[in-house]
C-alpha positions in Angstrom: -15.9 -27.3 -123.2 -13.9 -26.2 -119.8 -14.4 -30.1 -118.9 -12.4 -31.3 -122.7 -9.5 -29.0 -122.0 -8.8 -29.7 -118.2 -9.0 -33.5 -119.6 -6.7 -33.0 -122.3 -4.3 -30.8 -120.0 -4.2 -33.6 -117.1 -3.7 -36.5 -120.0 -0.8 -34.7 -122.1 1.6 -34.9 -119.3 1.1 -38.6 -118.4 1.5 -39.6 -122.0 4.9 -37.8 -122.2 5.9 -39.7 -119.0 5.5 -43.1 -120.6 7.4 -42.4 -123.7 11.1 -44.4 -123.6 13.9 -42.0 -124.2 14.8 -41.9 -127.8 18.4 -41.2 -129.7 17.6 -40.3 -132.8 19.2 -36.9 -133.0 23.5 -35.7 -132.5 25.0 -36.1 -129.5 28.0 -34.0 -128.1 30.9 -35.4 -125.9 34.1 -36.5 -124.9 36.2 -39.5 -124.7 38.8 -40.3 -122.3 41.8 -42.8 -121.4 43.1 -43.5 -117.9 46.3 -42.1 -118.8 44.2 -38.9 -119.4 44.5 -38.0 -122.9 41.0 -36.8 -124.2 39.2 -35.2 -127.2 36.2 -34.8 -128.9 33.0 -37.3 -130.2 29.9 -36.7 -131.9 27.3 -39.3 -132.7 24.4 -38.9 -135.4 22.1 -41.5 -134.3 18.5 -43.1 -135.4 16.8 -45.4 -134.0 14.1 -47.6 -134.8 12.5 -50.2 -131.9 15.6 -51.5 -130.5 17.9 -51.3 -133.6 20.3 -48.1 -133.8 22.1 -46.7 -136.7 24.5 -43.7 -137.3 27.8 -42.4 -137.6 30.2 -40.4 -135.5 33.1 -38.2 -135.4 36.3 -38.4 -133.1 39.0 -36.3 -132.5 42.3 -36.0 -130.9 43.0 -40.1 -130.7 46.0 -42.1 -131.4 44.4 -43.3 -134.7 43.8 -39.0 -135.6 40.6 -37.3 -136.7 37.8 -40.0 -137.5 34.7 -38.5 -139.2 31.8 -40.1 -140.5 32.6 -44.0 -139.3 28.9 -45.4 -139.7 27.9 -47.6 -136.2 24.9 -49.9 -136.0 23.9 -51.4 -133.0 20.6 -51.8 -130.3 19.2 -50.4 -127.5 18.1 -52.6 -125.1 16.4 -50.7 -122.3 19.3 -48.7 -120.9 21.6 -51.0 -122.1 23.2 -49.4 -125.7 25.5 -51.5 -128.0 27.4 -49.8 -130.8 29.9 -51.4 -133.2 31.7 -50.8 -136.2 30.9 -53.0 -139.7 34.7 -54.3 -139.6 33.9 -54.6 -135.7 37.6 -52.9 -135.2 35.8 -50.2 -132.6 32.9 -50.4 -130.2 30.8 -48.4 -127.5 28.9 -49.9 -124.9 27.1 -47.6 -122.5 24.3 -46.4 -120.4 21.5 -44.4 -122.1 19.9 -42.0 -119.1 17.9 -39.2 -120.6 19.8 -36.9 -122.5 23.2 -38.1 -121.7 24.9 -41.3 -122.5 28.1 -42.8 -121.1 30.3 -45.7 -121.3 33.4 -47.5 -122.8 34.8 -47.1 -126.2 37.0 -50.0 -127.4 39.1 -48.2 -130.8 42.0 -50.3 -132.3 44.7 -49.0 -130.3 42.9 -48.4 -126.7 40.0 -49.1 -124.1 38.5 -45.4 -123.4 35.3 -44.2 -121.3 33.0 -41.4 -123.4 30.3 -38.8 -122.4 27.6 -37.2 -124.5 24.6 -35.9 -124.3 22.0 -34.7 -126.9 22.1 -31.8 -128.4 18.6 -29.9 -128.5 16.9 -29.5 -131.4 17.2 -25.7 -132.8 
């Protein structure tokens, strides 16, 4: 019995090594422009293989308070890809563990964001 449990304890970590990081869950943040007005963002994000789906929330823009604007997009190793259905905003990032970070495109100005996931309660 000793011999099944020291197997299983020297397996479980490896197996949790291999698994690709996952955003399916909120994420917390910030956006920013290079003139340095800032404010808040918050994703709600699934993902299934490479294809992502969500919303998010935004506040303190030029265009105001944006809650709820559904995003689909992929993941594509690091690589993430996130537009709007009337493709009027966009993200493009870098998904590193729990934090992802990048460029927001919105209709009235280029912006870089910051997020990382919130942990489940």
């Amino acid at each position: 019995m000793r011999k099944l449990v020291l197997a299983v304890m020297l397996l479980a970590p490896a197996t949790a090594w291999t698994q690709a990081p996952t955003l399916d869950g909120t994420w917390t943040g910030t956006w920013r422009t290079g003139s340095g007005q800032s404010g808040s963002l918050v994703f709600r994000l699934t993902q299934a293989g490479e294809a992502v789906s969500g919303t998010y929330d935004a506040e303190g823009g030029p265009a105001g308070s944006l809650r709820g604007v559904r995003v689909r997009g992929t993941l594509k190793g690091e690589r993430l890809e996130l537009t709007t259905r009337d493709a009027k905003r966009a993200f493009e990032g870098r998904l590193q563990g729990d934090t992802i970070s990048g460029t927001y495109w919105g209709t009235r100005s280029v912006k870089s964001f910051y997020a990382t996931k919130a942990k489940a309660r």
